[in-house]
C-alpha positions in Angstrom: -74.8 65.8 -70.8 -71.3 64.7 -72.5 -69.3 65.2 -69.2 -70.7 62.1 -67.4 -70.4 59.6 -70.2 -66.5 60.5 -70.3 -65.4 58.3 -67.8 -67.2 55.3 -68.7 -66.1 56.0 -72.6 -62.8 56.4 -71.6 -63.5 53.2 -69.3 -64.8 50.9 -72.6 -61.7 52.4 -74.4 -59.2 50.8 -71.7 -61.0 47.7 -71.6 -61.0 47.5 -75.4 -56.7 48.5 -75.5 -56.4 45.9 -73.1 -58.2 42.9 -74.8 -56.0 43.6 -78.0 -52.7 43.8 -76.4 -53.8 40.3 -75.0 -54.8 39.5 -78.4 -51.7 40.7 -80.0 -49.4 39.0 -77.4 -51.1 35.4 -78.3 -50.7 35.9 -81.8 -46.8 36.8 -81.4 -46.3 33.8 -79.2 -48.3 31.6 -81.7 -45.9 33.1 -84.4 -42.8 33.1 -82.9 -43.9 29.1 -81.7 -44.4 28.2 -85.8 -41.2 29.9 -86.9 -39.2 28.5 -83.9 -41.0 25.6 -84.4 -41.7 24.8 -80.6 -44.3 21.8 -80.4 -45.3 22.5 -76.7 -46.7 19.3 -75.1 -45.9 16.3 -77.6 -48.7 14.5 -79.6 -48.9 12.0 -81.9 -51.7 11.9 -85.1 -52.9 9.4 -87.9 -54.9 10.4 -90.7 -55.8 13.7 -92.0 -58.6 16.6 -92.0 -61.9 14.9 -90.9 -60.9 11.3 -90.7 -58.0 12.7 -88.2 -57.3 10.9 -84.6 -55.3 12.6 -82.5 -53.5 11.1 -79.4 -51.0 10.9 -76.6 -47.4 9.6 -76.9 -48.4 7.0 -74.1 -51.4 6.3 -75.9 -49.1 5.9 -79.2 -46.6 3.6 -77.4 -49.4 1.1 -75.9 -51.3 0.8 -79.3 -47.6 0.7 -81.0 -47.4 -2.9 -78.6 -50.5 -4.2 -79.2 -50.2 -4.0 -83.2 -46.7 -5.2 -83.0 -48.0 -8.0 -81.1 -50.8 -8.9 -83.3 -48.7 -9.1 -86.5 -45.7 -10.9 -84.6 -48.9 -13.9 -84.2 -49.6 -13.9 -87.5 -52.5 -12.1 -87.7 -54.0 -10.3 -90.0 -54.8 -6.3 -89.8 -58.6 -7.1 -89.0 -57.2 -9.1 -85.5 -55.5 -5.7 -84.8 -57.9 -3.4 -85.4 -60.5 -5.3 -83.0 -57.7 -5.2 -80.6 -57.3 -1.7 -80.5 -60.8 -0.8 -80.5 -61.4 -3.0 -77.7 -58.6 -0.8 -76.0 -59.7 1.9 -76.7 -63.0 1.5 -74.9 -61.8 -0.4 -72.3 -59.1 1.7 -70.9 -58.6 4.9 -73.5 -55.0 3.1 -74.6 -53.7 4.0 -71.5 -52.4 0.9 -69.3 -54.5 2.2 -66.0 -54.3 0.5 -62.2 -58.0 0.6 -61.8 -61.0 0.1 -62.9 -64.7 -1.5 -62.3 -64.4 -4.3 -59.5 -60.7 -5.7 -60.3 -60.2 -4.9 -63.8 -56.8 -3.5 -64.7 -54.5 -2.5 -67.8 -55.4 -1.6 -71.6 -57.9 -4.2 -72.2 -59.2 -4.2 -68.2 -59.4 -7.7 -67.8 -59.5 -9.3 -64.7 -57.5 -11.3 -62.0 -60.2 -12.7 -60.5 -61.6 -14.2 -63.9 -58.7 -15.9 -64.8 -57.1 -13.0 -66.8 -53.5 -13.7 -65.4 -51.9 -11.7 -62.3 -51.8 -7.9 -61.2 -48.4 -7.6 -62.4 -49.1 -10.1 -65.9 -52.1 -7.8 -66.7 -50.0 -4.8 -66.2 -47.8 -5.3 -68.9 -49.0 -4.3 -72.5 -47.4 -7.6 -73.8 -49.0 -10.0 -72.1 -52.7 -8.2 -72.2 -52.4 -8.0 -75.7 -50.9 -11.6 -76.1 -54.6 -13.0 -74.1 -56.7 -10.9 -75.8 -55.8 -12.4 -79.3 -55.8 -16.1 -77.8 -59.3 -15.3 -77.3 -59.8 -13.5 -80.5 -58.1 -16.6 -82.1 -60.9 -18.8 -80.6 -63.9 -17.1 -81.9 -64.6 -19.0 -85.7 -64.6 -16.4 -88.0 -63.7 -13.3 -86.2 -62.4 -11.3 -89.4 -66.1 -11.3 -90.7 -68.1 -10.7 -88.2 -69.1 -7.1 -86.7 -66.4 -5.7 -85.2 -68.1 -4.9 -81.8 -69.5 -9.0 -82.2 -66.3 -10.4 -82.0 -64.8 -8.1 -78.7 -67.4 -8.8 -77.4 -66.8 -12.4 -77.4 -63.7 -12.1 -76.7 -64.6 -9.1 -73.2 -67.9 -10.2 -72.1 -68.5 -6.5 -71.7 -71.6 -5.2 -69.7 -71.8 -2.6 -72.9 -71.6 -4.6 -75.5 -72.2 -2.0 -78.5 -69.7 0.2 -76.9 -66.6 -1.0 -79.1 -68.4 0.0 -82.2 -67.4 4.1 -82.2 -63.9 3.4 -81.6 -63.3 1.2 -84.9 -63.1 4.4 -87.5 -60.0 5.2 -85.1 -58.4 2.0 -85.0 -58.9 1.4 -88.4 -56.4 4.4 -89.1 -54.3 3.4 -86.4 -54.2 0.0 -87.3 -53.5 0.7 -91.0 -50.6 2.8 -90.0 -49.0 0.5 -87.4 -49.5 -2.6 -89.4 -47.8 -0.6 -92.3 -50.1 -0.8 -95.1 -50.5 3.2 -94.7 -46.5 4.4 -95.2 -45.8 7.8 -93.3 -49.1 7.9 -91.8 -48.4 8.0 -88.1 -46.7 11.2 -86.7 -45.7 12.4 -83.2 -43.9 15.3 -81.9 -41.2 14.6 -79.3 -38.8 16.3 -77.2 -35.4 15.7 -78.0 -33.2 17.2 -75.9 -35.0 17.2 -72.5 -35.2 13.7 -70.5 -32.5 11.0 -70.2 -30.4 9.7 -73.3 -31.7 6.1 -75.4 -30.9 3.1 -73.9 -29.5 0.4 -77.2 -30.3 -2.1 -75.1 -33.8 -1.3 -73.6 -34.7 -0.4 -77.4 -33.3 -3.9 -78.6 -34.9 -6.0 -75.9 -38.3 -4.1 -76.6 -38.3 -4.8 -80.3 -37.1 -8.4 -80.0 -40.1 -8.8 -77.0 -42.6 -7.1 -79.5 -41.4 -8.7 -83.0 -39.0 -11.5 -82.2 -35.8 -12.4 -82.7 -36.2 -11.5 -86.3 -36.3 -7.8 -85.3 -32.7 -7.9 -83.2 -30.8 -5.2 -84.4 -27.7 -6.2 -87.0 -25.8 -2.6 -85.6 -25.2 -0.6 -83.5 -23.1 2.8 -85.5 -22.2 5.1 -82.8 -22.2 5.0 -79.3 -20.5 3.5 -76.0 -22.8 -0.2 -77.4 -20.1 0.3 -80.9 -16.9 0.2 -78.5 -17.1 4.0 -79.9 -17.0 7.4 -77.7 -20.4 8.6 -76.1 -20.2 11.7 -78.2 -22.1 9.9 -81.1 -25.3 8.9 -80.8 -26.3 5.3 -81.1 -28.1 4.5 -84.3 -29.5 1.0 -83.7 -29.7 -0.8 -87.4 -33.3 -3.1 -87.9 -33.7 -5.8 -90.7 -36.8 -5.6 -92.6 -37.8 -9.7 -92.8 -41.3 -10.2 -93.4 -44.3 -12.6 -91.2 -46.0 -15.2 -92.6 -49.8 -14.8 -92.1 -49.8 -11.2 -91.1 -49.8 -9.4 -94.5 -46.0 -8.8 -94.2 -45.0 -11.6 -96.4 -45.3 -12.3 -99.7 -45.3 -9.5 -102.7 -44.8 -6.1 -100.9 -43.8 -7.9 -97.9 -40.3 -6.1 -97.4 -42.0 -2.6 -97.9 -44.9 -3.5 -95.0 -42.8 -4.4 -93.0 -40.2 -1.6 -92.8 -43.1 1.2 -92.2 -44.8 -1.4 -89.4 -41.4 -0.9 -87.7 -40.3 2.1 -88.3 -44.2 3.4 -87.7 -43.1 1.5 -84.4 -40.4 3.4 -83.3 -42.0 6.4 -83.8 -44.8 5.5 -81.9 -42.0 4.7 -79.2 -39.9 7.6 -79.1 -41.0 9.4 -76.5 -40.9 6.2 -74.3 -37.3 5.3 -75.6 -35.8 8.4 -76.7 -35.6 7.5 -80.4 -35.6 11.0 -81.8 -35.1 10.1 -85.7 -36.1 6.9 -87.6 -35.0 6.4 -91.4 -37.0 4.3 -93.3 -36.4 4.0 -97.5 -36.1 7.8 -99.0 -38.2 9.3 -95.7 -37.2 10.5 -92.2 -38.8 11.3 -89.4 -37.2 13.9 -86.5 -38.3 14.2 -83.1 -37.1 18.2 -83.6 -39.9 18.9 -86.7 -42.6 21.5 -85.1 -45.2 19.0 -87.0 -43.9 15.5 -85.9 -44.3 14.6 -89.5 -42.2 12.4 -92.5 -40.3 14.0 -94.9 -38.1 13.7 -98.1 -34.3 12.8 -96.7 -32.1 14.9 -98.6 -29.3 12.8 -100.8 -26.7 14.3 -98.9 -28.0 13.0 -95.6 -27.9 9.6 -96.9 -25.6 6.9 -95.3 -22.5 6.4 -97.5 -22.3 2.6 -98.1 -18.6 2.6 -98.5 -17.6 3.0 -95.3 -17.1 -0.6 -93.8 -19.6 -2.9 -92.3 -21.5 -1.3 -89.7 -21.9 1.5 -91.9 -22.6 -0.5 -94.8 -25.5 -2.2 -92.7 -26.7 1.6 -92.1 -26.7 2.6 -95.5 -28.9 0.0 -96.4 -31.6 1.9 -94.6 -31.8 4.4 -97.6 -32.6 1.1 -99.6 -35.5 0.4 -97.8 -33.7 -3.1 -96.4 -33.6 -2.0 -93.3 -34.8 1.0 -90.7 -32.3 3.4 -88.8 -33.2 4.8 -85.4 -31.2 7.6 -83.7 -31.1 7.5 -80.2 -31.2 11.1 -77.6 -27.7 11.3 -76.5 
């Protein structure tokens, strides 16, 4: 009776060999992944363990905008966590060409209601900019419900539908607003895709944070009359809001994580692949996408004229350093 199971044992056996080669094979490539530190596709987190969100570099960069234009108002973290829990129902914090009848971008609002134009409502700027004049009209916003006040603001057909969303912009909003230092990571690609742009980086933080947020420097690249074999390192003042929570006591320190939480919310979208900010650095290379410790040999030697002098002071915490892709 033995001869006729034979095939089918020897059947189960080959089955079984097989599935843990294919096991073995995934845990070699997840192993040789960690110690290579390959990130695969890049992402971008706030928060840890449970109270965790988890998100795209897109959705990082549109969220990034709309905090940065919240605080550049005046406004106060409340105003900016509405704002992106209102985004994040309306259009997942993705800046989208469609939607129901002739809604459009991150807060899918409407040409046809007097929203602005196709192309107006398509950029994160201006979307955000209307949705806080509207927020700004409704008396006491700050206190009420959350899902209360966008509503007043959306006019949604859902109106309890914002509610969900604010544990997640509440961490985002903490982190971009800067109250929570180091919070927001992202992994990014540094040496595939086109080099930085110093310009296109400048123009976006002066069109996201004013004037007050032009760079001072520029320390290597073609932008420092220098040879393209360095890469630019664009050098932001620190200057605090008034109104915002960036001014005042603490202001300084705020301030530098809102931007350099900024610009690593941004890196994918402008190549920034390391952002200095106090004693911490962030590097598009790290397999985690996280802050860390920069050592004391890394840091910027003040005595080396004035453009370097204005990059040093990014270990002081007066100003934050971003490194461009080359």
């Amino acid at each position: 009776m033995s001869e006729p199971t034979r095939p089918a044992r020897r059947g189960r056996l080959a089955r079984s060999a097989a599935a843990f080669a294919v096991l073995l094979g995934l845990a070699s490539y997840v192993a040789l992944h960690q110690m290579t530190g390959s990130k695969g596709t890049p992402r971008c987190g706030v928060g840890s363990g449970d109270n965790r969100y988890e998100f795209t570099p897109e959705q990082a960069s549109n969220a990034a905008t709309i905090s940065a234009v919240g605080t550049t108002r005046g406004l106060p973290e409340r105003a900016v966590t509405i704002a992106l829990a209102t985004a994040l129902q309306e259009s997942a914090l993705r800046n989208i060409e469609h939607g129901d009848r002739d809604s459009l971008g991150l807060f899918q609002q409407r040409p046809s209601m007097g929203w602005g134009t196709p192309a107006q409502i398509m950029d994160p700027v201006y979307s955000a900019t209307r949705f806080y004049e509207g927020l700004e009209k409704v008396p006491g916003y700050s206190r009420l419900p959350l899902t209360v006040a966008a509503q007043k603001v959306q006019k949604s057909g859902f109106p309890q539908a914002y509610a969900k969303h604010e544990p997640d912009a509440t961490l985002l909003a903490a982190a971009l607003t800067g109250r929570s230092p180091a919070a927001l990571t992202c992994t990014a690609n540094e040496t595939e895709g086109r080099p930085g742009d110093p310009e296109r980086v400048r123009a976006e933080l002066v069109r996201a944070f004013g004037e007050k947020a032009a760079p001072e420097a520029v320390t290597a690249g073609p932008s420092a009359d220098r040879s393209a074999a360095g890469a630019p390192v664009l050098v932001v003042p620190v200057r605090g809001v008034a109104g915002s929570g960036t001014a005042g006591a603490g202001a300084d320190g705020r301030r530098g994580w809102e931007l350099a939480q900024w610009a690593v919310a941004r890196s994918e979208t402008l190549r920034i692949t390391e952002v200095v900010y106090g004693d911490r650095v962030w590097r598009a290379g790290e397999a985690l996408g996280g802050w860390s410790k920069l050592p004391a040999a890394e840091a910027p030697d003040s005595s080396k004229g004035a453009s370097e002098a204005a990059d040093a002071a990014a270990a002081g915490g007066e100003t934050v350093r971003m490194r461009l892709a080359q």
